[in-house]
Backbone of each chain as ProteinMPNN parsed JSONL, in Angstrom:
{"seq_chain_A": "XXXXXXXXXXXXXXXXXXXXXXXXXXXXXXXXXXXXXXXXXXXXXXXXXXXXXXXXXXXXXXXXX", "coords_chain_A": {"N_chain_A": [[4.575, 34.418, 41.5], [5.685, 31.96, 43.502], [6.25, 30.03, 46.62], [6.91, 27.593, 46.009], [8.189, 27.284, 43.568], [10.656, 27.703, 44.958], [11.402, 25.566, 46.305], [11.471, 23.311, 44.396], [13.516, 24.149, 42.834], [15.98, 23.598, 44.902], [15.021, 20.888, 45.482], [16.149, 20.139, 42.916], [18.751, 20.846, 43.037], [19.433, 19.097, 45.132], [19.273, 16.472, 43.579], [20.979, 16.712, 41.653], [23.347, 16.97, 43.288], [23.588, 14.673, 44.678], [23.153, 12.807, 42.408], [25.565, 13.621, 40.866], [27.461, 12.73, 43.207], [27.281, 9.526, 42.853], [27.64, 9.627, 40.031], [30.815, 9.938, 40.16], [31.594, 8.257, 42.196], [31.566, 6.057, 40.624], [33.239, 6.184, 38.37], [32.979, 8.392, 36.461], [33.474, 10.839, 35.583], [33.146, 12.959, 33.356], [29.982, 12.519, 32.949], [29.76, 13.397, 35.271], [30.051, 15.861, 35.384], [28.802, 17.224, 33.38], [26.011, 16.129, 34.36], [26.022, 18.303, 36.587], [26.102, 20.865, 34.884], [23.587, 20.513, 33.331], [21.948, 20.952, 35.486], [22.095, 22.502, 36.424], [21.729, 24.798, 34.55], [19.198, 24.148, 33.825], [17.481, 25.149, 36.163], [18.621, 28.161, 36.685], [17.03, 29.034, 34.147], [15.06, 28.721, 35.576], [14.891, 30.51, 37.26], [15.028, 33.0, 35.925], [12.674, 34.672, 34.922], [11.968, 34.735, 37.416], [13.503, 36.952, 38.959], [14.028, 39.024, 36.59], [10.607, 39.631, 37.214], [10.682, 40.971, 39.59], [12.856, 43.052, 39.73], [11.486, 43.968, 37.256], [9.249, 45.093, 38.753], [10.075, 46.704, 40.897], [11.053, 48.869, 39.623], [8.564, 50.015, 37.969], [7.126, 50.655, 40.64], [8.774, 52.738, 41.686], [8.742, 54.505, 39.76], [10.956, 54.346, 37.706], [12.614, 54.053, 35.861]], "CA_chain_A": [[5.785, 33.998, 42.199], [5.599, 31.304, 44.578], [7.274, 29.026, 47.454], [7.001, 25.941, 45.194], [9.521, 27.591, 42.71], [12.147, 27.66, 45.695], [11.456, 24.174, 46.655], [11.838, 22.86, 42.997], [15.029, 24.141, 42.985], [16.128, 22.796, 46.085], [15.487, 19.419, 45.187], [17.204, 19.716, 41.701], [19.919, 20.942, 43.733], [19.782, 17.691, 45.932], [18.996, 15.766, 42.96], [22.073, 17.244, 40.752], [24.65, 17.159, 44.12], [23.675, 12.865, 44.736], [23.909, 11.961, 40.683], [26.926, 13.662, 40.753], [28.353, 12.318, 44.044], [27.026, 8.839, 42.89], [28.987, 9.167, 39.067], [32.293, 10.704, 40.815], [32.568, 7.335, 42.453], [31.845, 5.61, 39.462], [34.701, 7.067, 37.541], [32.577, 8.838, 35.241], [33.412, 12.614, 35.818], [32.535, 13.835, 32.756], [28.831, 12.808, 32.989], [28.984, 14.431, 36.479], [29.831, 17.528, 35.208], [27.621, 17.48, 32.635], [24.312, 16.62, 35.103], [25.885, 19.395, 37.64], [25.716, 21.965, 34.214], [22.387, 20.837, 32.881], [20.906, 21.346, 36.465], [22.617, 24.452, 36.757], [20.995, 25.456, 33.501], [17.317, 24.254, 34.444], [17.684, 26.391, 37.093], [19.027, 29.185, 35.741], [15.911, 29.171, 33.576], [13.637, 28.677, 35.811], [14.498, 31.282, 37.707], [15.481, 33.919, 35.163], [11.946, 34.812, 34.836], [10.81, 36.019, 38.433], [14.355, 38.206, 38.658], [13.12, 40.316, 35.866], [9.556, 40.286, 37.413], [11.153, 41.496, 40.642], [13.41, 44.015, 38.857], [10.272, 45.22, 36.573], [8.254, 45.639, 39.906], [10.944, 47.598, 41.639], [10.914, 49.808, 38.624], [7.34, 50.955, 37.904], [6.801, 51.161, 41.58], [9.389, 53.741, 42.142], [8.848, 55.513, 38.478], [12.788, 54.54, 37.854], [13.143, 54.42, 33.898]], "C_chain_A": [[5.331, 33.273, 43.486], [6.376, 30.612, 45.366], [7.342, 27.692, 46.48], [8.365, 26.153, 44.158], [10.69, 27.153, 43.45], [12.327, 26.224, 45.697], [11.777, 22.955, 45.583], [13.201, 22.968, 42.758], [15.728, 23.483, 43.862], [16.075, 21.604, 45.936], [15.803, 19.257, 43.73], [18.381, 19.706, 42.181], [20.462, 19.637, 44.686], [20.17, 16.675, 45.07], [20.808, 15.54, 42.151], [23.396, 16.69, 41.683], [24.167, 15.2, 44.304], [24.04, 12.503, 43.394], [25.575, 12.21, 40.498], [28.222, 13.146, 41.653], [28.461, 10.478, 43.222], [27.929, 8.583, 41.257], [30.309, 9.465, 39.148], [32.45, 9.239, 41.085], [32.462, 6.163, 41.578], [32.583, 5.685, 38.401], [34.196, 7.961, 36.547], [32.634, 10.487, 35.684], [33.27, 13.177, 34.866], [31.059, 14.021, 33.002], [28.742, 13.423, 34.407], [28.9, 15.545, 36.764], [28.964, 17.781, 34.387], [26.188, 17.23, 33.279], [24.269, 17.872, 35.292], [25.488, 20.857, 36.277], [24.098, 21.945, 33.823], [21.596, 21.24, 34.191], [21.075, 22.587, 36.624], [21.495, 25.31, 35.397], [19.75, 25.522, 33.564], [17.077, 25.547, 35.38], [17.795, 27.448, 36.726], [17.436, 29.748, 35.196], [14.873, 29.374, 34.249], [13.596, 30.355, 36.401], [14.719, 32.97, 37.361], [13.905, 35.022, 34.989], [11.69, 35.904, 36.623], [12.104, 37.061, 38.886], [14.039, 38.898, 38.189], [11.949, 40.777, 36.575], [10.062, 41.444, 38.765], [11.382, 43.102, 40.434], [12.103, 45.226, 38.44], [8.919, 45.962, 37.823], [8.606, 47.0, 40.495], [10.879, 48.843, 40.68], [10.046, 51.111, 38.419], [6.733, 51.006, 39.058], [7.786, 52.662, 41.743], [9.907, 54.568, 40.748], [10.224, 55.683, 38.216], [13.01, 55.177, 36.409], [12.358, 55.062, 33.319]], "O_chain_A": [[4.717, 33.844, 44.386], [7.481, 30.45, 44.847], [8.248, 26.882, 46.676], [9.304, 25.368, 44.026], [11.576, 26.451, 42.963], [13.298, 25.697, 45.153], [12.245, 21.864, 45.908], [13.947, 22.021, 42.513], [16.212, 22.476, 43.345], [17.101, 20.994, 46.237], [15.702, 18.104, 43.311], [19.152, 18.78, 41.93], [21.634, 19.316, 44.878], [21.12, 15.951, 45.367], [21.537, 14.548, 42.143], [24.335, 16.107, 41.14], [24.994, 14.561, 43.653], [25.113, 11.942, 43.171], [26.476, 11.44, 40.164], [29.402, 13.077, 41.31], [29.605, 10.083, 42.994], [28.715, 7.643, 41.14], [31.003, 9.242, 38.156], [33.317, 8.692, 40.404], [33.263, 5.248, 41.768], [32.279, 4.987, 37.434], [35.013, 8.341, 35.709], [31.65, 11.107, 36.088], [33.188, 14.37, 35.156], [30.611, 15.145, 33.228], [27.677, 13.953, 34.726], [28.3, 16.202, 37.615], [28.21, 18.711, 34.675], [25.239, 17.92, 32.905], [23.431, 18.655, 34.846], [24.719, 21.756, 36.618], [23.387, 22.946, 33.912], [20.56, 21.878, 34.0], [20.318, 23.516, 36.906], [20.706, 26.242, 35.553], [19.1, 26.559, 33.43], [16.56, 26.641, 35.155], [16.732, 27.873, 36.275], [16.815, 30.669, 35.728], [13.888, 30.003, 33.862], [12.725, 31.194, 36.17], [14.631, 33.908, 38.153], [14.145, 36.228, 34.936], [11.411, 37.078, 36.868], [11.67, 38.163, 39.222], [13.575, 39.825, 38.853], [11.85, 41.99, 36.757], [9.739, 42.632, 38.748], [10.65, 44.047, 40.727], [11.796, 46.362, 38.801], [8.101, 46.878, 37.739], [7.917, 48.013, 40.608], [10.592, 49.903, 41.236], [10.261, 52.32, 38.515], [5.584, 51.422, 38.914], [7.14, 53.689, 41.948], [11.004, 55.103, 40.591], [10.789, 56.766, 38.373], [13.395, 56.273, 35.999], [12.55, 55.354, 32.139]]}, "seq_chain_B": "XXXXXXXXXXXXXXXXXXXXXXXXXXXXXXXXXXXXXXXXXXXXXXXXXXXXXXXXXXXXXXXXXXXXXXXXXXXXXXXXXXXXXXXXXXXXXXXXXXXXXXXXXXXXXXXXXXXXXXXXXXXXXXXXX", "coords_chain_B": {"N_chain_B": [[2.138, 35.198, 52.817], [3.786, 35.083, 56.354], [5.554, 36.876, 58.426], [6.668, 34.37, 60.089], [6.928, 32.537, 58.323], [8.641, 33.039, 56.35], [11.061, 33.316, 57.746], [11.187, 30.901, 58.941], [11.249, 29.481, 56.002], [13.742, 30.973, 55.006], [15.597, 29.429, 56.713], [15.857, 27.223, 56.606], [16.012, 26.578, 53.156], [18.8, 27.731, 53.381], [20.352, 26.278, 54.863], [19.938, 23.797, 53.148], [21.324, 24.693, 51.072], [23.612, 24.959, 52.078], [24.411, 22.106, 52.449], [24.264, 21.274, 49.522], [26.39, 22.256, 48.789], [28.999, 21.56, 48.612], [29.267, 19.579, 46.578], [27.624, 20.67, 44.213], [28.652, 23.686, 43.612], [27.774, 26.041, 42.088], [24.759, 25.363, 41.857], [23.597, 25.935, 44.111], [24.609, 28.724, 44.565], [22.746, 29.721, 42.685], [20.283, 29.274, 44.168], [20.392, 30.416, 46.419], [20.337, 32.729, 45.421], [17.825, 32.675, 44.324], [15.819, 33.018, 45.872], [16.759, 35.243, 47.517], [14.987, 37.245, 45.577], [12.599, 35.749, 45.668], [11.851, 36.832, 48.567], [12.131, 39.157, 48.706], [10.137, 39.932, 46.33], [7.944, 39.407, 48.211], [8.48, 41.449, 50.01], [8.664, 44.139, 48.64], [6.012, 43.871, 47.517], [4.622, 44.963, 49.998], [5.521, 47.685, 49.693], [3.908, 49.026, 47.876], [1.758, 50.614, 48.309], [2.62, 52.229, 50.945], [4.303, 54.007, 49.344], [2.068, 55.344, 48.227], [0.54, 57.038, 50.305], [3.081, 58.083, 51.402], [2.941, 59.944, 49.184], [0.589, 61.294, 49.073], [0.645, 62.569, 51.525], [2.717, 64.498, 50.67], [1.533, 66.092, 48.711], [-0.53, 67.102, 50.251], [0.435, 68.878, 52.216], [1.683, 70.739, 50.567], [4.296, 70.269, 48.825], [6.6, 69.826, 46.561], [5.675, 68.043, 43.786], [8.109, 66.991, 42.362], [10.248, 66.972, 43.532], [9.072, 64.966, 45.539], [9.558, 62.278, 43.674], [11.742, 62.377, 42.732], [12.746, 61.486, 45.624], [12.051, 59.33, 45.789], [12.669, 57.949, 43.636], [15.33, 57.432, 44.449], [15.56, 55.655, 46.231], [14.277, 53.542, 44.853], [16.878, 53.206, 43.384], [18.54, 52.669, 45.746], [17.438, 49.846, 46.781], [17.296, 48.555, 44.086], [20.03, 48.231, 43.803], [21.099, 47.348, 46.66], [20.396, 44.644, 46.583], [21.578, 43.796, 44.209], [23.957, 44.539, 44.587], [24.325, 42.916, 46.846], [23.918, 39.682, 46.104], [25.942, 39.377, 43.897], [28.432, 39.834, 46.117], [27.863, 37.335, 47.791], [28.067, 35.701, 45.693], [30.663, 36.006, 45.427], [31.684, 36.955, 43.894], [33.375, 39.87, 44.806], [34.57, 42.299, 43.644], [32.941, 42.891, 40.839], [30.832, 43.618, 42.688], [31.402, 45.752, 43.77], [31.463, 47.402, 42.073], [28.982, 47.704, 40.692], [28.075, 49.289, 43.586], [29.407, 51.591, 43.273], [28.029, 52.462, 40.75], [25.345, 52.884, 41.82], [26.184, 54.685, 43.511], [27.176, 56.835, 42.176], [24.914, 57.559, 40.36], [23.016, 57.908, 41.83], [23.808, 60.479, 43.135], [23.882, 62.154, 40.881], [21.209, 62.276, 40.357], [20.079, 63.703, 42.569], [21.337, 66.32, 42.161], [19.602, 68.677, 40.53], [18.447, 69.394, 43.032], [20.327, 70.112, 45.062], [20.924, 72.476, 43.071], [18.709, 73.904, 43.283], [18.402, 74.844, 46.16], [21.022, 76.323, 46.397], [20.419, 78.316, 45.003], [18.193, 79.669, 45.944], [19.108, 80.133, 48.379], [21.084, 82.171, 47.303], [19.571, 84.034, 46.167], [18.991, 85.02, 48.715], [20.935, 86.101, 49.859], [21.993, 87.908, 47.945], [20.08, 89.984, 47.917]], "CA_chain_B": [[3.198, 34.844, 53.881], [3.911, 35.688, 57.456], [7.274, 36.771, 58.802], [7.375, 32.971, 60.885], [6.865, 31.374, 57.272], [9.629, 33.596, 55.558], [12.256, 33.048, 58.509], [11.561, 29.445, 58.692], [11.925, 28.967, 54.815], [15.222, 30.937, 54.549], [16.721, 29.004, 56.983], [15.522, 25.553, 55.879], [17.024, 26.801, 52.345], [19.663, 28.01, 53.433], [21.022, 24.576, 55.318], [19.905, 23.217, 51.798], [22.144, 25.621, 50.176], [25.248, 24.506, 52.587], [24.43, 20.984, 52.203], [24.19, 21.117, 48.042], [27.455, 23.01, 47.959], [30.451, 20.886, 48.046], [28.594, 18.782, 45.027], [27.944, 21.324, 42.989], [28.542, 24.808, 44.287], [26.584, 26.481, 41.19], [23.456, 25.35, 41.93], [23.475, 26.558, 45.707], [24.544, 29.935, 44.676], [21.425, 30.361, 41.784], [19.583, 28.779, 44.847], [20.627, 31.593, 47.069], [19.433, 34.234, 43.792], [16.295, 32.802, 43.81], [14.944, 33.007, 47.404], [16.923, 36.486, 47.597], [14.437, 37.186, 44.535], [11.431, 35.864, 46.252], [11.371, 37.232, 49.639], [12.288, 40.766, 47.834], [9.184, 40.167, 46.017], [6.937, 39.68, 49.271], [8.682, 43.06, 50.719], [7.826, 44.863, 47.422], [4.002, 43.734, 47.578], [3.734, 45.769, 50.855], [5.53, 48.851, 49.735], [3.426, 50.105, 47.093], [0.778, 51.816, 49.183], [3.261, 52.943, 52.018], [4.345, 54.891, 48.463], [0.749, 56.182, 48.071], [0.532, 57.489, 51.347], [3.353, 59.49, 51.466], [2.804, 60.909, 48.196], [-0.755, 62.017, 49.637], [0.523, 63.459, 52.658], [3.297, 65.433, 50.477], [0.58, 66.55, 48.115], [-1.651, 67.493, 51.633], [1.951, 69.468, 52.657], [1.97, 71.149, 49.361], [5.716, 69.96, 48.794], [6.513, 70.0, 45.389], [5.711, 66.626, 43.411], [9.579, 66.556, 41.776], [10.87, 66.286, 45.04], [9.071, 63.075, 45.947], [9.161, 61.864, 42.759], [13.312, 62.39, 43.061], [12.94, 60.488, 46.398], [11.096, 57.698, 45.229], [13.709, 57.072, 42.496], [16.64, 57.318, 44.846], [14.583, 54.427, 46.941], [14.637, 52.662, 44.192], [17.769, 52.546, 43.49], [19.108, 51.711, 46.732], [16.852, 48.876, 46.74], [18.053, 47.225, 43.429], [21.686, 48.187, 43.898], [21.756, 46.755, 47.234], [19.466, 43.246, 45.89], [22.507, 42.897, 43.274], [25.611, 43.951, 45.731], [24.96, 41.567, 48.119], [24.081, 38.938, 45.95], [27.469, 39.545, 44.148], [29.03, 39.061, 47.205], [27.367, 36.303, 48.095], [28.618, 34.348, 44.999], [32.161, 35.36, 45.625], [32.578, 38.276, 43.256], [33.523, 41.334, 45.728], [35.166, 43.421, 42.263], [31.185, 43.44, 40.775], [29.751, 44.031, 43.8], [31.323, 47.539, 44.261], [31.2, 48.292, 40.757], [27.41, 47.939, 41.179], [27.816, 50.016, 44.547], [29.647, 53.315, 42.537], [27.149, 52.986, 39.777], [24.861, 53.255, 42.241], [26.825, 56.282, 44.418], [26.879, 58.107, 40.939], [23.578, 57.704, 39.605], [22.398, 58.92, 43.446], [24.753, 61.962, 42.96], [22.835, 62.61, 40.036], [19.795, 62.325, 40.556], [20.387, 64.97, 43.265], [21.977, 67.841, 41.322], [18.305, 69.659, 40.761], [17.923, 69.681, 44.685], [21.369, 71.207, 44.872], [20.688, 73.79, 42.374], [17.287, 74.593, 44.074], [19.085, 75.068, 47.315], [21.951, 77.176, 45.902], [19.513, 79.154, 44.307], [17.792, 80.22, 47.072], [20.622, 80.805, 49.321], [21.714, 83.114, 46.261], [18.557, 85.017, 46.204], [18.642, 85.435, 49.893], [22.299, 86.859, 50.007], [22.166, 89.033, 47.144], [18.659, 90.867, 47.71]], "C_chain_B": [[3.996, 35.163, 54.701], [5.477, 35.861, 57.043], [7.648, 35.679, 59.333], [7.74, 32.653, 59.422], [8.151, 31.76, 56.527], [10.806, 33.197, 56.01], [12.245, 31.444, 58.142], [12.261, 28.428, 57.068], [13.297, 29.256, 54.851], [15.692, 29.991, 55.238], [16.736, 27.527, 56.796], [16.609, 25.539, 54.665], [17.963, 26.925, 52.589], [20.809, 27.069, 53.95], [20.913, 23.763, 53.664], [21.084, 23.371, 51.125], [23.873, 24.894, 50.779], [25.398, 23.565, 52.083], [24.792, 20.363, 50.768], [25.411, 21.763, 48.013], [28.884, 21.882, 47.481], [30.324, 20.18, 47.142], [28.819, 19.697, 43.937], [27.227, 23.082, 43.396], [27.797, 25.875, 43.399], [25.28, 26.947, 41.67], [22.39, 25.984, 43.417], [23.476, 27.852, 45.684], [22.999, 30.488, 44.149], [20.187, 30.031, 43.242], [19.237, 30.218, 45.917], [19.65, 32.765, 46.621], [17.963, 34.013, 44.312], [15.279, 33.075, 45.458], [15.178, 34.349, 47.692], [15.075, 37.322, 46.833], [12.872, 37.285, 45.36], [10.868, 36.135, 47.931], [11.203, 38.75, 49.524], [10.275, 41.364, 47.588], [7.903, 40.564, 47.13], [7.5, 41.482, 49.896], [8.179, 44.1, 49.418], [6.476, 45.103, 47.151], [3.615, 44.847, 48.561], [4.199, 47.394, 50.535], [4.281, 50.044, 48.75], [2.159, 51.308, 48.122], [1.465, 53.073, 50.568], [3.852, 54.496, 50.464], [3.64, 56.137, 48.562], [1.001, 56.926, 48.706], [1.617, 58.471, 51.389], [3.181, 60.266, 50.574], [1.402, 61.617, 48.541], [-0.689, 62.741, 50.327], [1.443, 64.505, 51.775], [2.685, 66.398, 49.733], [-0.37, 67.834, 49.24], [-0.237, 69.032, 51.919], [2.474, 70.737, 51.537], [3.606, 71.274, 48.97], [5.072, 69.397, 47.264], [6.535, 68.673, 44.449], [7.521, 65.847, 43.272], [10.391, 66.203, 42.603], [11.029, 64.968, 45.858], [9.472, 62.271, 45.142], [11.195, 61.772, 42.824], [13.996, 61.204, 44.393], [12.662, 59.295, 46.348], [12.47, 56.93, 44.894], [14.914, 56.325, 43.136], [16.118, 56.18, 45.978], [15.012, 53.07, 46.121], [15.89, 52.018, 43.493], [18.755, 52.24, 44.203], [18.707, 50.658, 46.975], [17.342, 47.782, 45.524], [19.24, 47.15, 43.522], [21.825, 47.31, 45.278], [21.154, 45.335, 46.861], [21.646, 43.312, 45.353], [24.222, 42.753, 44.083], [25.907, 42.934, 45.917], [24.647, 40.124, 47.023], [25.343, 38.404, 44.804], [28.464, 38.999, 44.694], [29.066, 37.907, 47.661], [28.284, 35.127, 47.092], [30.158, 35.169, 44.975], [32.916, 36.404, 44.635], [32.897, 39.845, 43.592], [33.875, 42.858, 44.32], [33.656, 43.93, 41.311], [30.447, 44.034, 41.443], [30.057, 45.391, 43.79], [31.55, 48.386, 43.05], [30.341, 48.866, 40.729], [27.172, 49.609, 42.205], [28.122, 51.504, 44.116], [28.713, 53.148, 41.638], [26.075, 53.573, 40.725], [25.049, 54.982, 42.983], [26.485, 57.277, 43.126], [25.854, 58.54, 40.647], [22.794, 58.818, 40.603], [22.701, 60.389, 43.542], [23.779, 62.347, 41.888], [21.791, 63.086, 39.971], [19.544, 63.853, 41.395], [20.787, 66.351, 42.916], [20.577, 68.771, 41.55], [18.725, 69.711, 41.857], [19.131, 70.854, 45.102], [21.437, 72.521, 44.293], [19.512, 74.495, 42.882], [18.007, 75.464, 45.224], [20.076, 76.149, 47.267], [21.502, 78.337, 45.573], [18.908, 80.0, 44.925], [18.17, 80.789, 48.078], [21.325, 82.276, 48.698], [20.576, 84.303, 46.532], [18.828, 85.845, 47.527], [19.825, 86.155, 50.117], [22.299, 88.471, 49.388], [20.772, 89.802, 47.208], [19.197, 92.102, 48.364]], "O_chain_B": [[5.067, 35.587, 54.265], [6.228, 35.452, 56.158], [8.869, 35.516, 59.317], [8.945, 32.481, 59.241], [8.788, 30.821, 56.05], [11.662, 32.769, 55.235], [12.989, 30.864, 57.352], [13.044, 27.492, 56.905], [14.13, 28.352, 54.777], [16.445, 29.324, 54.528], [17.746, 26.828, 56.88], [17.677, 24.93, 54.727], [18.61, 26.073, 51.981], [21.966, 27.1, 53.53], [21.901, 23.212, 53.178], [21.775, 22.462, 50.665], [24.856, 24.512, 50.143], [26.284, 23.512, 51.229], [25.409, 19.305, 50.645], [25.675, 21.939, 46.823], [29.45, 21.608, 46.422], [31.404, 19.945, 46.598], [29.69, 19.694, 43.067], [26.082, 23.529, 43.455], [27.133, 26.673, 44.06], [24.786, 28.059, 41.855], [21.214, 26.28, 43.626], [22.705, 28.464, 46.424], [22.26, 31.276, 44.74], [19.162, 30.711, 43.186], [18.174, 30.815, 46.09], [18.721, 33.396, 47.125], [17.148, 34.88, 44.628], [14.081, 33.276, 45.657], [14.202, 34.974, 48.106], [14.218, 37.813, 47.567], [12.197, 38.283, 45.615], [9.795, 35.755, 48.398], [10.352, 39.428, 50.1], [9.544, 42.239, 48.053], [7.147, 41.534, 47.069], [6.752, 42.439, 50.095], [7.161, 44.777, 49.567], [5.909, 46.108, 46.721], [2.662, 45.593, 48.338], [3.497, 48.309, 50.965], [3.972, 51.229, 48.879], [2.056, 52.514, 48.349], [1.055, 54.166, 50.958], [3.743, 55.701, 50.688], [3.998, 57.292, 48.791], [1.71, 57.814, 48.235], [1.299, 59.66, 51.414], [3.216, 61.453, 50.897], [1.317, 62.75, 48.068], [-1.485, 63.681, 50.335], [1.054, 65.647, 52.02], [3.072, 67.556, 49.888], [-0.7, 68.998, 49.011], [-0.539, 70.178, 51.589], [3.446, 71.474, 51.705], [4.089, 72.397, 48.833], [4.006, 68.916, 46.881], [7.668, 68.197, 44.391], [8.003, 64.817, 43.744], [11.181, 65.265, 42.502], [11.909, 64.301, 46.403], [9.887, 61.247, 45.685], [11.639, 60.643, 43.032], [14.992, 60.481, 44.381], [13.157, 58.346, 46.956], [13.087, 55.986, 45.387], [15.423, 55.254, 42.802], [17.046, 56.164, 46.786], [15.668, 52.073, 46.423], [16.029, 50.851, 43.13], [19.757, 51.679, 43.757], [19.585, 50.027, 47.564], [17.671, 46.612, 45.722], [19.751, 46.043, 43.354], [22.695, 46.445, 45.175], [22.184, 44.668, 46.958], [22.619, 42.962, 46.021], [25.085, 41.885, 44.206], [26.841, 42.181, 45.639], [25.492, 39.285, 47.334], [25.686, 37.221, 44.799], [29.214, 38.117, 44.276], [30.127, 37.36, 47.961], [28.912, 34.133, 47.457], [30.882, 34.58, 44.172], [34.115, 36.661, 44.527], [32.713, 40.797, 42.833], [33.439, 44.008, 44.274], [33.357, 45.113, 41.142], [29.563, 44.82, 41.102], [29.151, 46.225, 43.799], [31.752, 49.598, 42.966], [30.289, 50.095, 40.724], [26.526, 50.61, 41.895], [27.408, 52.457, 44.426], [28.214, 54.273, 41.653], [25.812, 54.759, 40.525], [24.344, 55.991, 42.958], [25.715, 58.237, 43.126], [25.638, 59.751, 40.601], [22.265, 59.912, 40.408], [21.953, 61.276, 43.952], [22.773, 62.945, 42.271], [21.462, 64.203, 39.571], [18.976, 64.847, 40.941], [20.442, 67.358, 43.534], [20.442, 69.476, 42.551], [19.816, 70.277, 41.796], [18.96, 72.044, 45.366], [21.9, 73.512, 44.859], [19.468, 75.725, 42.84], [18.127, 76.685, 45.119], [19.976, 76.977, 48.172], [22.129, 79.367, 45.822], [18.992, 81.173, 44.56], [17.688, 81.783, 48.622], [21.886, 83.17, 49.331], [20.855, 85.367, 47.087], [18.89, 87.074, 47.525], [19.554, 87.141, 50.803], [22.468, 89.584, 49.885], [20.497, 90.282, 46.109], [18.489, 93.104, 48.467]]}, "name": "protein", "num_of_chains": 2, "seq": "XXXXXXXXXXXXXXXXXXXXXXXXXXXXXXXXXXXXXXXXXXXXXXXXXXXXXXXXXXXXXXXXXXXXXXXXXXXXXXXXXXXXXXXXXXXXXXXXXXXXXXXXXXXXXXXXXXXXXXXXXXXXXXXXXXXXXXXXXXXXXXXXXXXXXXXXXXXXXXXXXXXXXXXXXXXXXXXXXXXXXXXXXXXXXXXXXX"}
């Protein structure tokens, strides 16, 4: 788990919020909901992974389950 | 990574996070998740030995393993219950969040019963002798 993860996100998040400002005033609002979901979904993914590790840390440190 | 480097990121992110919202308020919240997530992780790295340690001194103390081993747990799950509360809250669903917070109250209650019955137990002895 590293700072580069956050920062990846962060500029999808920039990336996702300009395409979508930039096809809003192009009239195209479907494709700008459809970037804002697939970024949402990258995301999602990426960071679905160190949640669990987090989770499974918190766990077998404090002998939970 | 220090405590400057931790402060300075959240709050870098966290202007990020404002800035990305009125676009697409989604991606700001998971944004939120994930930094929650990884500063967690750095506080997690340093507990395990503060663990050790007391379990050494309660060992040294001759206090009864089940005891710590009861406290631990109930550690742990104030630690992920409050992680998921607040971030809950955070995205805007207060009705999850304190669902979370009684599972937690219960489980805690639980967990506790032995200690109660120890306690009771002893009190009992000491009355009725």
């Amino acid at each position: 788990m590293d700072v580069d993860l956050i920062f990846k996100i962060a500029a999808i998040g920039i990336i996702v919020a300009v395409l979508g400002q930039i096809l809003k005033r192009a009239e195209r609002d479907e494709q700008a909901m459809m970037t804002t979901l697939a970024g949402l979904i990258v995301v999602l993914m990426m960071i679905i992974n160190q949640i669990a590790e987090l989770f499974d840390r918190i766990k077998t440190l404090f002998e939970l389950s | 990574m220090s405590i400057v480097g931790v402060a300075v990121l959240c709050i870098i992110v966290s202007l990020v996070c404002k800035i990305i919202e009125p676009n697409c308020k989604s991606v700001s919240m998971v944004l939120a998740v994930a930094l929650v997530g990884f500063v967690m992780l750095l506080a997690i790295s340093g507990l395990s030995d503060i663990t050790a340690c007391i379990s050494r001194l309660a060992s040294k103390a001759q206090i009864e393993q089940d005891y710590i081993k009861i406290i631990f747990k109930s550690m742990g799950i104030c630690y992920i219950s409050s992680i998921a509360c607040n971030c809950c809250k955070d995205c805007g669903e207060n009705a999850v969040a304190s669902a979370v917070e009684t599972l937690a109250k219960i489980s805690l209650a639980v967990l506790a019963l032995p200690l109660l019955n120890a306690v009771i137990s002893i009190v009992e002895a000491l009355i009725y002798e």
